[in-house]
Gaussian input, Z-matrix of N, CA and C with variables (Angstrom, degrees):
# hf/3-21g

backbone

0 1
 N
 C     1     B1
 C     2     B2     1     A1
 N     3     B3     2     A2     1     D1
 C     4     B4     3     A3     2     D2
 C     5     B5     4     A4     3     D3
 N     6     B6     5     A5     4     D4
 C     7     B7     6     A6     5     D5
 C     8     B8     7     A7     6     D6
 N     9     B9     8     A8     7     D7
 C    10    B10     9     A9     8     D8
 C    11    B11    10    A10     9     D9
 N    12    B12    11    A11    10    D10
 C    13    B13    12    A12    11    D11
 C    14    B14    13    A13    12    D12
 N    15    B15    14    A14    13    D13
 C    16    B16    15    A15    14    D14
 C    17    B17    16    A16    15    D15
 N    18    B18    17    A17    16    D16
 C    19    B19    18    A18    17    D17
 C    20    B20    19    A19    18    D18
 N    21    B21    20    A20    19    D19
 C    22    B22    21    A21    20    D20
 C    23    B23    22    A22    21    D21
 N    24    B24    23    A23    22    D22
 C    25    B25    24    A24    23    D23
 C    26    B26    25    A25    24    D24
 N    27    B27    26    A26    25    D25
 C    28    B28    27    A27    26    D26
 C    29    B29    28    A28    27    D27
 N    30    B30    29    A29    28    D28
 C    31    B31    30    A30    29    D29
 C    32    B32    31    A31    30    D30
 N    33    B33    32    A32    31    D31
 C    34    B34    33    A33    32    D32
 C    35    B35    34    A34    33    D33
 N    36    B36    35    A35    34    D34
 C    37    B37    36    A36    35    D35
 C    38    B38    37    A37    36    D36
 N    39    B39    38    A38    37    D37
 C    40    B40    39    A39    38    D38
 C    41    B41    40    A40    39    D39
 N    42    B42    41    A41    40    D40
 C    43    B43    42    A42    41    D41
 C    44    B44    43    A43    42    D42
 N    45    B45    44    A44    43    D43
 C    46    B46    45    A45    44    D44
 C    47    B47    46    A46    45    D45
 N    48    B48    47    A47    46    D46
 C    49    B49    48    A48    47    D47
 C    50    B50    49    A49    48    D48
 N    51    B51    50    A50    49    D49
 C    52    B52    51    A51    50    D50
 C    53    B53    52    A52    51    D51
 N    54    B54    53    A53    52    D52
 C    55    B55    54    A54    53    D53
 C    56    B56    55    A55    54    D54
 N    57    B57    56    A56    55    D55
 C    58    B58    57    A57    56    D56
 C    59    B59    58    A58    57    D57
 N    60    B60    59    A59    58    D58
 C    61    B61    60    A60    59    D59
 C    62    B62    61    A61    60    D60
 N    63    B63    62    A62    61    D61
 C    64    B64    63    A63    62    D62
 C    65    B65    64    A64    63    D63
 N    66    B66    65    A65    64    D64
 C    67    B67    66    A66    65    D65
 C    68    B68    67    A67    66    D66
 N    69    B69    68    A68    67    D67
 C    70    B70    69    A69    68    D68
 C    71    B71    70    A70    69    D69
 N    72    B72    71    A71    70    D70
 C    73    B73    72    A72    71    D71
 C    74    B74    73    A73    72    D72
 N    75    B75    74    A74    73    D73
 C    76    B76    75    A75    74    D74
 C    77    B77    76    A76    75    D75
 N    78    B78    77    A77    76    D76
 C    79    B79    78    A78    77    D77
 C    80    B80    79    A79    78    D78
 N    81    B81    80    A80    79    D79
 C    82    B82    81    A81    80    D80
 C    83    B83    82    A82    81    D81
 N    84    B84    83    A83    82    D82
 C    85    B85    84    A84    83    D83
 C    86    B86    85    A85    84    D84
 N    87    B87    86    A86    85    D85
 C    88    B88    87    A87    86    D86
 C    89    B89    88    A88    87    D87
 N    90    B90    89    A89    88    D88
 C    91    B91    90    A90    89    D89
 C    92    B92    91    A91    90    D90
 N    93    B93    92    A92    91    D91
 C    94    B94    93    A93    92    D92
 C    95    B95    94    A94    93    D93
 N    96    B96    95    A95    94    D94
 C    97    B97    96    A96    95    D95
 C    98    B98    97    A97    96    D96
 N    99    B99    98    A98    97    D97
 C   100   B100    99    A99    98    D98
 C   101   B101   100   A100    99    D99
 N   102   B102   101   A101   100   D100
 C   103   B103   102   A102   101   D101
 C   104   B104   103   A103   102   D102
 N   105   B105   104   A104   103   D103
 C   106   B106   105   A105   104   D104
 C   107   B107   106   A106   105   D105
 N   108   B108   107   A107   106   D106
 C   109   B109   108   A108   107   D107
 C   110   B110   109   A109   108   D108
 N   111   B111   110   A110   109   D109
 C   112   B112   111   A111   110   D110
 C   113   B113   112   A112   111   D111
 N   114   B114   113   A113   112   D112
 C   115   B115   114   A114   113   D113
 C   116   B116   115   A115   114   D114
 N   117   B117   116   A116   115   D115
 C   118   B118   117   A117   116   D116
 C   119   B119   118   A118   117   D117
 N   120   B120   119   A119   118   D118
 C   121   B121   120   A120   119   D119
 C   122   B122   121   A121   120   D120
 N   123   B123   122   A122   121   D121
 C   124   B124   123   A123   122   D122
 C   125   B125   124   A124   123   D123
 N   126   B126   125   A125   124   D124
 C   127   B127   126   A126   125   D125
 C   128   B128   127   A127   126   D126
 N   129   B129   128   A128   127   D127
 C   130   B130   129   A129   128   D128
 C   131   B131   130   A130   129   D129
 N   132   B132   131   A131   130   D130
 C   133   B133   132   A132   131   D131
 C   134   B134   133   A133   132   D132
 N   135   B135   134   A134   133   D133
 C   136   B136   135   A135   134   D134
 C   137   B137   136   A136   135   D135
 N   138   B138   137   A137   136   D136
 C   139   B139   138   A138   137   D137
 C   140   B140   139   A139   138   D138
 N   141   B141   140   A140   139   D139
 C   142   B142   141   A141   140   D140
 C   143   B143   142   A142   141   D141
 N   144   B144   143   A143   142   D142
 C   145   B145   144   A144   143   D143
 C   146   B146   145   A145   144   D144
 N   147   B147   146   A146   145   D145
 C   148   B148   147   A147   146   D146
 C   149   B149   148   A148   147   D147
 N   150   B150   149   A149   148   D148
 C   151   B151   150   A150   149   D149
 C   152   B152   151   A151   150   D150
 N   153   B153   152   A152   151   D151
 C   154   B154   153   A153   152   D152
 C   155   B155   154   A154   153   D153
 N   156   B156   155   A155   154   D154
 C   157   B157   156   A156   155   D155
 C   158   B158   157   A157   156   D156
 N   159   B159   158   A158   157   D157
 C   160   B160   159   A159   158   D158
 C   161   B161   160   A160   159   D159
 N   162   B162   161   A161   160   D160
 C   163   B163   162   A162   161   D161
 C   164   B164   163   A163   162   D162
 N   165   B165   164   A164   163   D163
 C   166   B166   165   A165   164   D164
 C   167   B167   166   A166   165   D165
 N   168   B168   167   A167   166   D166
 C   169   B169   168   A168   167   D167
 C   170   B170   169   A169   168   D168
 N   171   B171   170   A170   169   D169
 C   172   B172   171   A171   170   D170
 C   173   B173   172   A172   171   D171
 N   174   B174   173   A173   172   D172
 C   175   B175   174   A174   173   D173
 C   176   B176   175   A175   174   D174
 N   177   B177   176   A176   175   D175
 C   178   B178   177   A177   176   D176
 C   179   B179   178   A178   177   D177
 N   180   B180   179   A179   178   D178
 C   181   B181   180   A180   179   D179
 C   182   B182   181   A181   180   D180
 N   183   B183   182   A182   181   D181
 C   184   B184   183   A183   182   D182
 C   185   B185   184   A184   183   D183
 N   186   B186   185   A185   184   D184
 C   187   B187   186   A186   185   D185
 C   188   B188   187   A187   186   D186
 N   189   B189   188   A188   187   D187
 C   190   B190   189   A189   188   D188
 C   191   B191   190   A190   189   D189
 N   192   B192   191   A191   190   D190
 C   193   B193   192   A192   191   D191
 C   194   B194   193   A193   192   D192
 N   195   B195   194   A194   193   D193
 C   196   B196   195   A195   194   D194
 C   197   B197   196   A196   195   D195
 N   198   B198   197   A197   196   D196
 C   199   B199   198   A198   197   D197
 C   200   B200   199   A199   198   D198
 N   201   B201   200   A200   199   D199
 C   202   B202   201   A201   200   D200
 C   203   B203   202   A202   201   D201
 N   204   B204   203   A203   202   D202
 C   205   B205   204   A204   203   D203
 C   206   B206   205   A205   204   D204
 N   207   B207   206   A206   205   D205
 C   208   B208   207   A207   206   D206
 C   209   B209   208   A208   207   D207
 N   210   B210   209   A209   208   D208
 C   211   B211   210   A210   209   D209
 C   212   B212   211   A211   210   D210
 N   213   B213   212   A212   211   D211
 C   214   B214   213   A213   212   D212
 C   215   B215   214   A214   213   D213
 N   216   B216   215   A215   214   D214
 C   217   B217   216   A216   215   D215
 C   218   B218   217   A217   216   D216
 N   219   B219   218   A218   217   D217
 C   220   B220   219   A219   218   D218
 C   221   B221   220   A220   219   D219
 N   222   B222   221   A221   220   D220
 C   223   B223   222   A222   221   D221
 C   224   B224   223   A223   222   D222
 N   225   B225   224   A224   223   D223
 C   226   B226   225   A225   224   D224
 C   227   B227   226   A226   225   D225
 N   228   B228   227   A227   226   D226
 C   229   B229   228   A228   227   D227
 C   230   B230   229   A229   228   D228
 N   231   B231   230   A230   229   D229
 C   232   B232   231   A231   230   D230
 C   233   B233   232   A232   231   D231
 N   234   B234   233   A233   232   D232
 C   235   B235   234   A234   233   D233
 C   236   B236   235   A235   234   D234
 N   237   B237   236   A236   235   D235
 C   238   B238   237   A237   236   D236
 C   239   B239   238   A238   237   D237

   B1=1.4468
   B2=1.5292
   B3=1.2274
   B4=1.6439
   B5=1.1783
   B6=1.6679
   B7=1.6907
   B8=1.2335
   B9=1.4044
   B10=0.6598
   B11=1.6079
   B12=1.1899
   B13=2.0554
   B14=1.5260
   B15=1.7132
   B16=1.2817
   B17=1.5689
   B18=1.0577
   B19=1.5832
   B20=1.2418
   B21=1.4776
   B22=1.6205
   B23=1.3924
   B24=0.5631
   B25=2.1167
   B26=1.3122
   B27=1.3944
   B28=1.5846
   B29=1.4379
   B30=1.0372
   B31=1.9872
   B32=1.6055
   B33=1.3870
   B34=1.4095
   B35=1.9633
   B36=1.1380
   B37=1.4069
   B38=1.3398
   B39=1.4378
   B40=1.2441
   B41=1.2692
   B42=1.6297
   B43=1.4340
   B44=1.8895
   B45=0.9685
   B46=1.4875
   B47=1.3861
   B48=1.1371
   B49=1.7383
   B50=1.6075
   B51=0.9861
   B52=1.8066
   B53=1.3599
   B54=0.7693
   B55=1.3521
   B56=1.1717
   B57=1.6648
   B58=1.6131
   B59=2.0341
   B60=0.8296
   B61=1.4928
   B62=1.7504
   B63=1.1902
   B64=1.1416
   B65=1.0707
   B66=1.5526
   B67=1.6553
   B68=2.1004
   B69=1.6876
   B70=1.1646
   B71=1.6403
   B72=1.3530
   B73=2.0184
   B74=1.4965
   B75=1.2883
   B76=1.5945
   B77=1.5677
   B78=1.7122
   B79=1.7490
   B80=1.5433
   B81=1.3219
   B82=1.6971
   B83=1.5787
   B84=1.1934
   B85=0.8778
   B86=1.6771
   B87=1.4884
   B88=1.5173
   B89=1.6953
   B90=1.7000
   B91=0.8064
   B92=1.9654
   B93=1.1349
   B94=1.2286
   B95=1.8366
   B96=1.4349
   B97=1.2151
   B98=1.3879
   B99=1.3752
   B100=1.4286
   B101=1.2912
   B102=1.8799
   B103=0.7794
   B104=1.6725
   B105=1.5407
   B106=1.8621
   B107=1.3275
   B108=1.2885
   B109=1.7105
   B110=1.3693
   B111=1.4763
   B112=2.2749
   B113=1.5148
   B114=1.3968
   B115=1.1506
   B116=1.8361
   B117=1.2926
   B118=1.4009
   B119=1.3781
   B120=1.8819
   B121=1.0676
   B122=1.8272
   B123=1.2358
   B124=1.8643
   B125=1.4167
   B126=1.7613
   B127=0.9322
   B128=1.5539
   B129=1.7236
   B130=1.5663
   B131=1.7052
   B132=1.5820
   B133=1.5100
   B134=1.6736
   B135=1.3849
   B136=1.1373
   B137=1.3909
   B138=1.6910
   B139=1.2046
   B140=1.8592
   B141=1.1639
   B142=1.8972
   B143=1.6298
   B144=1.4154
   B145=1.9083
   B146=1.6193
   B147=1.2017
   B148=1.6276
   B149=1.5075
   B150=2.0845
   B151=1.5058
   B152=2.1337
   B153=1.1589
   B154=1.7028
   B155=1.6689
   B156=1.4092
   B157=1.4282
   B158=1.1478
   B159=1.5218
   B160=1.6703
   B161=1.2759
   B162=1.2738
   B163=1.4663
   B164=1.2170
   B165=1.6007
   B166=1.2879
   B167=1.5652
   B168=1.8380
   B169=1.6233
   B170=1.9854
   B171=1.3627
   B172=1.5254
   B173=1.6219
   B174=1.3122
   B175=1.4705
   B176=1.1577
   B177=1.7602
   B178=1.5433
   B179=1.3015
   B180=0.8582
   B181=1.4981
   B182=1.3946
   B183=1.7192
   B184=1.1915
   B185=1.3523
   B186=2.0486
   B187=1.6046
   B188=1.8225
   B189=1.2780
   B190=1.1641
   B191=1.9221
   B192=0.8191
   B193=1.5384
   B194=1.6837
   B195=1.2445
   B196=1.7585
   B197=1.7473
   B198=1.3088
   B199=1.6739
   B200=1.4843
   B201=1.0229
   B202=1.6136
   B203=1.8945
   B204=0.8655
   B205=1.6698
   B206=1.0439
   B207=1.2163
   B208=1.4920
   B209=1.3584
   B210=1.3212
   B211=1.6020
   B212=1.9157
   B213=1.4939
   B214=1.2990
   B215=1.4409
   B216=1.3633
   B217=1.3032
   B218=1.4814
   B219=1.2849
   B220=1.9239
   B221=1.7084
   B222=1.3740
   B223=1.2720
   B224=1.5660
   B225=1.3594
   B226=1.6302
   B227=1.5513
   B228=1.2955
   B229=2.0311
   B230=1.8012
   B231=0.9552
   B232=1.7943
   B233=1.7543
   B234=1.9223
   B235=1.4118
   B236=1.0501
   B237=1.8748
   B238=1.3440
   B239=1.1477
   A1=107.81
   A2=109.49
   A3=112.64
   A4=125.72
   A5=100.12
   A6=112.51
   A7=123.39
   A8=166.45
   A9=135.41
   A10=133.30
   A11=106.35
   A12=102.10
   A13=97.56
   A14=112.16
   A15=106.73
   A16=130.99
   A17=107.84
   A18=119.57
   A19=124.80
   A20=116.83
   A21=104.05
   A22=94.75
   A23=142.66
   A24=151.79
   A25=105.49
   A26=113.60
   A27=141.67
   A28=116.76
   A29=103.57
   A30=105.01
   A31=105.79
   A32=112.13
   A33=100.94
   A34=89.48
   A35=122.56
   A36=114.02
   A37=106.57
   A38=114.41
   A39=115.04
   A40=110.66
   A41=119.29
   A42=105.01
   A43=97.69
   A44=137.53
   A45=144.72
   A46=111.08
   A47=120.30
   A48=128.97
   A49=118.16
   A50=129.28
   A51=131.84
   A52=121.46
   A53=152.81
   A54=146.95
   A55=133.20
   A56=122.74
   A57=129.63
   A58=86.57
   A59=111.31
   A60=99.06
   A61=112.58
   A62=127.62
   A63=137.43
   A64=115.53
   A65=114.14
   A66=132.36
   A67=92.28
   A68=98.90
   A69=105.33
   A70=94.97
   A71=108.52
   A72=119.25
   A73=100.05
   A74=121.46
   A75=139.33
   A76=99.41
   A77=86.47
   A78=93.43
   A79=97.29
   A80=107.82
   A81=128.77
   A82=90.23
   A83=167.44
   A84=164.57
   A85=119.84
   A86=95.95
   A87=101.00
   A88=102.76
   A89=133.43
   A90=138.93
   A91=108.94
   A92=104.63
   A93=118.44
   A94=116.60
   A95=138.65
   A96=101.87
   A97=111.63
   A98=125.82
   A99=110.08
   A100=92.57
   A101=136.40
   A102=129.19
   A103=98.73
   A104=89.44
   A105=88.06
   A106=104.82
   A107=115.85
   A108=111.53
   A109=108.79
   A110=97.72
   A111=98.87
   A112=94.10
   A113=101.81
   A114=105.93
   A115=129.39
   A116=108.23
   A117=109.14
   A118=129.36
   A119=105.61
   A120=100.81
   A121=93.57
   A122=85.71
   A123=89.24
   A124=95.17
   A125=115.12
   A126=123.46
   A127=100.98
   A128=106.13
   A129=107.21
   A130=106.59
   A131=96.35
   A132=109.64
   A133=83.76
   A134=140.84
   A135=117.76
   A136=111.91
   A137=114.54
   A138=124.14
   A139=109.33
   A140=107.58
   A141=122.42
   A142=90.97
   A143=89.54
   A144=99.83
   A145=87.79
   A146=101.15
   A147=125.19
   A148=92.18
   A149=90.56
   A150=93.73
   A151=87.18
   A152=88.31
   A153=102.84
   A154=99.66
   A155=129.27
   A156=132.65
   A157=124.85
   A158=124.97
   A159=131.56
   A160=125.20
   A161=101.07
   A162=119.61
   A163=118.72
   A164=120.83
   A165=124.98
   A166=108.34
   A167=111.21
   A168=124.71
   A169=77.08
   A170=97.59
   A171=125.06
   A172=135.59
   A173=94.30
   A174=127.46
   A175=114.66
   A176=104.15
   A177=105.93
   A178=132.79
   A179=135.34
   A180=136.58
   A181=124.64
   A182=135.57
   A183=138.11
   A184=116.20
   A185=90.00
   A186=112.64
   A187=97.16
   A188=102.73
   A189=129.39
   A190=104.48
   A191=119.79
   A192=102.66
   A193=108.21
   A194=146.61
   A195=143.13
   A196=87.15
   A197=96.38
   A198=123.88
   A199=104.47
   A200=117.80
   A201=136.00
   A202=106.27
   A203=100.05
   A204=113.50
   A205=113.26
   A206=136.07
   A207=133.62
   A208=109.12
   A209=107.99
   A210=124.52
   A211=93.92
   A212=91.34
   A213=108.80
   A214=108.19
   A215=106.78
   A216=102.04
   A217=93.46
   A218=116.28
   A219=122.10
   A220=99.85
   A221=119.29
   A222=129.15
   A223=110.15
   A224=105.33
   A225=110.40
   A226=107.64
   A227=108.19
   A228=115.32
   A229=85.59
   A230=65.72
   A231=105.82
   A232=107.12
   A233=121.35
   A234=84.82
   A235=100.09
   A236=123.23
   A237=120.69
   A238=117.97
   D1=123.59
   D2=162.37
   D3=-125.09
   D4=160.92
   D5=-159.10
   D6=-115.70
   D7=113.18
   D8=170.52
   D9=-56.71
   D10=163.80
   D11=-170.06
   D12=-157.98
   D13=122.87
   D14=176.75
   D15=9.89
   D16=74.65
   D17=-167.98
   D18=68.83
   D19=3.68
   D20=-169.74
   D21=-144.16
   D22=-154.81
   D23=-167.78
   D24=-125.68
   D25=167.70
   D26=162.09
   D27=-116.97
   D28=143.47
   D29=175.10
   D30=-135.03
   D31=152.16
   D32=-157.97
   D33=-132.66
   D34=156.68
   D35=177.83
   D36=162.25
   D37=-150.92
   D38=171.64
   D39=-109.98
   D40=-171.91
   D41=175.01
   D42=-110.82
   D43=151.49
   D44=-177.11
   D45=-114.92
   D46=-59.03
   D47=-177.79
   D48=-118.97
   D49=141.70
   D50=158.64
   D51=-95.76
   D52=137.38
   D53=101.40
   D54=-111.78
   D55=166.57
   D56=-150.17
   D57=-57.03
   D58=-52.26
   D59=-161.02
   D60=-101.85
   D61=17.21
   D62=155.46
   D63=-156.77
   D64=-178.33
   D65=-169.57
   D66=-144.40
   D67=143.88
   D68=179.31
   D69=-119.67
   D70=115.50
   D71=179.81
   D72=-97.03
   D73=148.10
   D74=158.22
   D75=-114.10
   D76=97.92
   D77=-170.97
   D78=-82.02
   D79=169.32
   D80=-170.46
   D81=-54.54
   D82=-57.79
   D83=-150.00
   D84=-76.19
   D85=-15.66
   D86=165.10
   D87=110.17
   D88=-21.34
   D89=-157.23
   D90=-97.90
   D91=141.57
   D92=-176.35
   D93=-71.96
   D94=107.33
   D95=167.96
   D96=-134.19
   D97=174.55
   D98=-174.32
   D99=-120.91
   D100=146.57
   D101=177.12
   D102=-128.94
   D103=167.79
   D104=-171.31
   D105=-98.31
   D106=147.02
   D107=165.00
   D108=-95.09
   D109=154.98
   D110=167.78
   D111=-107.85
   D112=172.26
   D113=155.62
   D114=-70.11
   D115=10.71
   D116=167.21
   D117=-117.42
   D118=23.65
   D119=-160.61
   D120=-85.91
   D121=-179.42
   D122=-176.27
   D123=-118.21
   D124=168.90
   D125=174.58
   D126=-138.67
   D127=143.79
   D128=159.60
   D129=-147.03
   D130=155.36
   D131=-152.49
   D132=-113.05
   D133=120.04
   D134=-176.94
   D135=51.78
   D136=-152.18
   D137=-170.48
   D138=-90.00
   D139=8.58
   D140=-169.74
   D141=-102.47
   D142=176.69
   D143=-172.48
   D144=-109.68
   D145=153.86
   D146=-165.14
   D147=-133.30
   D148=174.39
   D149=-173.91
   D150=-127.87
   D151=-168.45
   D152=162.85
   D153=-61.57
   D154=-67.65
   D155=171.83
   D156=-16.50
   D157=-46.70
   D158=163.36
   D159=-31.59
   D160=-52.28
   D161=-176.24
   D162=-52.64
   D163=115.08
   D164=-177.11
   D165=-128.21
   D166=141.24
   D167=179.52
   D168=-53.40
   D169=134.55
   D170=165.66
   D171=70.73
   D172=33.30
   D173=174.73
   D174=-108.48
   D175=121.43
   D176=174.26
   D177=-57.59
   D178=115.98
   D179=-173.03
   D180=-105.17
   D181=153.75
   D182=140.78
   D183=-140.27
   D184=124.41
   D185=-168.16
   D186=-103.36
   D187=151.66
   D188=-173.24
   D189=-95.94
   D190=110.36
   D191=-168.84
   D192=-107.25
   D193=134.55
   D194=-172.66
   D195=-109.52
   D196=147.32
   D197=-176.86
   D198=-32.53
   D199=-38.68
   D200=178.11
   D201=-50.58
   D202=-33.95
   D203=-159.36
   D204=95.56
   D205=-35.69
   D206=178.47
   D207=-45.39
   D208=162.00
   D209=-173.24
   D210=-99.77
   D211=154.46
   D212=-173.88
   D213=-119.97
   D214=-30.54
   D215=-169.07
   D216=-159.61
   D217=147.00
   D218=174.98
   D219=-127.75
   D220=123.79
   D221=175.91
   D222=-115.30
   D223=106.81
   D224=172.06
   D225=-84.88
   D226=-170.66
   D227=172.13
   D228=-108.35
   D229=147.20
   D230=160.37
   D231=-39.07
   D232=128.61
   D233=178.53
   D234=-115.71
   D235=163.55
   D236=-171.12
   D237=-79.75

């Protein structure tokens, strides 16, 4: 499923792979994608501020994506 977001889309899924400069999502639709991070992307864990570190293989996610492809923003859940 995609969203639009101030000019650029959202993708919603899980997360599958890390690395320092991207993230690989298995969005709700079944499809694999890898998106790039900048160094300005933001992170939030729940409603708190997060880092790149949060990010764990099999956590639901929603990334914010800018025309660029780059990620703008990474939104995890809250952890218990």
């Amino acid at each position: 499923m995609l969203f639009a977001h101030a000019g650029g889309r959202d993708i919603r899924g899980t997360i599958v792979k890390i690395e320092k400069d991207s993230v690989v999502v298995k969005r709700v639709d079944g499809v694999r994608e890898t998106v790039r991070l900048a160094s300005t992307t933001t992170y939030r864990v729940g409603d708190a501020e997060g880092t790149w570190a949060d990010m764990r293989a099999g956590s639901r996610v929603v990334v914010h994506i800018a025309h660029d492809g780059k990620a703008i923003a990474v939104h995890l859940p809250a952890r218990k």
